[in-house]
C-alpha positions as CSV (number, residue, x, y, z in Angstrom):
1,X,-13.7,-4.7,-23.1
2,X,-13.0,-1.8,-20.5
3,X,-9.8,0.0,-20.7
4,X,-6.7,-0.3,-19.1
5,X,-5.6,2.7,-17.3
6,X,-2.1,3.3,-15.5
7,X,-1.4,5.1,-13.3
8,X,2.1,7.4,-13.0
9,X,3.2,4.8,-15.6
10,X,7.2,4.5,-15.8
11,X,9.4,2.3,-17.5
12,X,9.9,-0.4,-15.4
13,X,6.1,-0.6,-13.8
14,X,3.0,1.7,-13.0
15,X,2.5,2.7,-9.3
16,X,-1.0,1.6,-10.2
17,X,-3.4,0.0,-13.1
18,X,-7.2,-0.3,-13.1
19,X,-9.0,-2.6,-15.3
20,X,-12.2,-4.9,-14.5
21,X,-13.2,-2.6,-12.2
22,X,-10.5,-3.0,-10.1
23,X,-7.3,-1.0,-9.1
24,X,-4.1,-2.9,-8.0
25,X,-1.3,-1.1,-6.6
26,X,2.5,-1.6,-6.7
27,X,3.9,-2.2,-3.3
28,X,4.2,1.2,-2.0
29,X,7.5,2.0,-0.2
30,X,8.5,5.3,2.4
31,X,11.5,6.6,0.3
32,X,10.7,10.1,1.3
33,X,11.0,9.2,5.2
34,X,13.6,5.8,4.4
35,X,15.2,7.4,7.9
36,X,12.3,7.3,9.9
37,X,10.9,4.9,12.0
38,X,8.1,2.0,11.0
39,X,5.7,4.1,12.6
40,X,6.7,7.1,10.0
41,X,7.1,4.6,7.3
42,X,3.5,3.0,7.3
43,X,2.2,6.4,7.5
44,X,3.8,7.5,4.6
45,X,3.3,4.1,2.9
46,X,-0.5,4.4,3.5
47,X,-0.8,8.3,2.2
48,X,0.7,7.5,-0.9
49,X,-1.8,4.3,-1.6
50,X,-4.4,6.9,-0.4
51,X,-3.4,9.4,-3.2
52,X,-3.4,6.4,-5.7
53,X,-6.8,5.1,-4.8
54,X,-8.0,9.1,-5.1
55,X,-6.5,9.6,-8.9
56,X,-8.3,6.3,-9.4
57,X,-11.5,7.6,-8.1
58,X,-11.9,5.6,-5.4
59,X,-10.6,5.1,-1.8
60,X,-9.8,2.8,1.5
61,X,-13.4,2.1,2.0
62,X,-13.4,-0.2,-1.0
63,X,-10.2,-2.4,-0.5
64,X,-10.7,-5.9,-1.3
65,X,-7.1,-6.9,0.0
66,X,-3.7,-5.6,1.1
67,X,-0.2,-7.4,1.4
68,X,2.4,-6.3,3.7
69,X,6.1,-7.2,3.9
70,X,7.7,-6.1,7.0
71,X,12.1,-6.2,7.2
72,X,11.5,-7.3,11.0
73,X,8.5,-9.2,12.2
74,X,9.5,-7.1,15.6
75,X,7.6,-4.1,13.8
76,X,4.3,-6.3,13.5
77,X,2.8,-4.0,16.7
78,X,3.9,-0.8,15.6
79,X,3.0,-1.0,12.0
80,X,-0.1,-2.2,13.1
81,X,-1.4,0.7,14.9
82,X,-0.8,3.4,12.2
83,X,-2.6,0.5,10.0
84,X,-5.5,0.1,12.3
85,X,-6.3,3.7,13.1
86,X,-5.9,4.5,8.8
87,X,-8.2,1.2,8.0
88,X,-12.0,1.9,8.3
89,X,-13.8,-0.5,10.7
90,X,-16.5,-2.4,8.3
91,X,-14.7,-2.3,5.3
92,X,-11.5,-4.3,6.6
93,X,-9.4,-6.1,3.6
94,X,-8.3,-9.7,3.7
95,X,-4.6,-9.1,4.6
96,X,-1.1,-11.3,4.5
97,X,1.9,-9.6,6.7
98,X,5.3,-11.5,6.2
99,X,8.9,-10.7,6.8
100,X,11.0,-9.9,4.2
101,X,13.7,-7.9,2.8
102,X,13.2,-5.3,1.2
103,X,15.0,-3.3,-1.7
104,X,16.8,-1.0,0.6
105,X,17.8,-1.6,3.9
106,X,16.6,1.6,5.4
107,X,13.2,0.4,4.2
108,X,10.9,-1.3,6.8
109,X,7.6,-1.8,4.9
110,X,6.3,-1.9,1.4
111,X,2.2,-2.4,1.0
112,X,0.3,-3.2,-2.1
113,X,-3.5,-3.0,-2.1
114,X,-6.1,-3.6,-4.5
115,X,-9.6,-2.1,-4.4
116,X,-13.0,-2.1,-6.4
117,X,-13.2,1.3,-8.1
């Protein structure tokens, strides 16, 4: 049986853990721009998954499937054009996009992704 590896392991959860050949992420949040807008905050969101996916030794072009929680469904648009210009064409996730709230109210998306390694 492979190894389990975490990744930036803490006590409560790891920001990521491959097994199976597979890495799954935690839901990835923009605390480092929680003031800017959803634009910023995907952007950020999706660079952090990026460096997670890279200290797993893989990246974006080998996501299997992503889930998004947006706080306003009114953000759909926006957060989809910093997601559609990071997402490679041909190598597109399944994908679920809900509204919900989120752990701090200046926080307007959290994504979690998991990819084949």
């Amino acid at each position: 049986m492979a190894d389990i590896q975490r990744i930036d392991c803490g006590p409560r959860m790891s920001q990521a853990v491959c097994y199976g050949g597979l890495i799954h992420t935690a839901g990835q949040v923009a605390m480092q721009v929680a003031d800017g807008d959803i634009k910023a905050q995907t952007q950020a969101v999706l660079d952090a998954i990026d460096a997670l996916l890279a200290a797993a030794g893989t990246d974006k072009s080998k996501l299997l499937t992503a889930q998004i929680w947006l706080k306003s469904m009114s953000d759909f648009a926006a957060m989809n054009e910093v997601w559609d210009a990071w997402v490679l064409q041909g190598s597109t996730p399944t994908r679920a996009c809900v509204e919900s709230n989120l752990a701090l109210d200046s926080l307007k998306v959290e994504i979690a992704v998991t990819a084949a390694l």
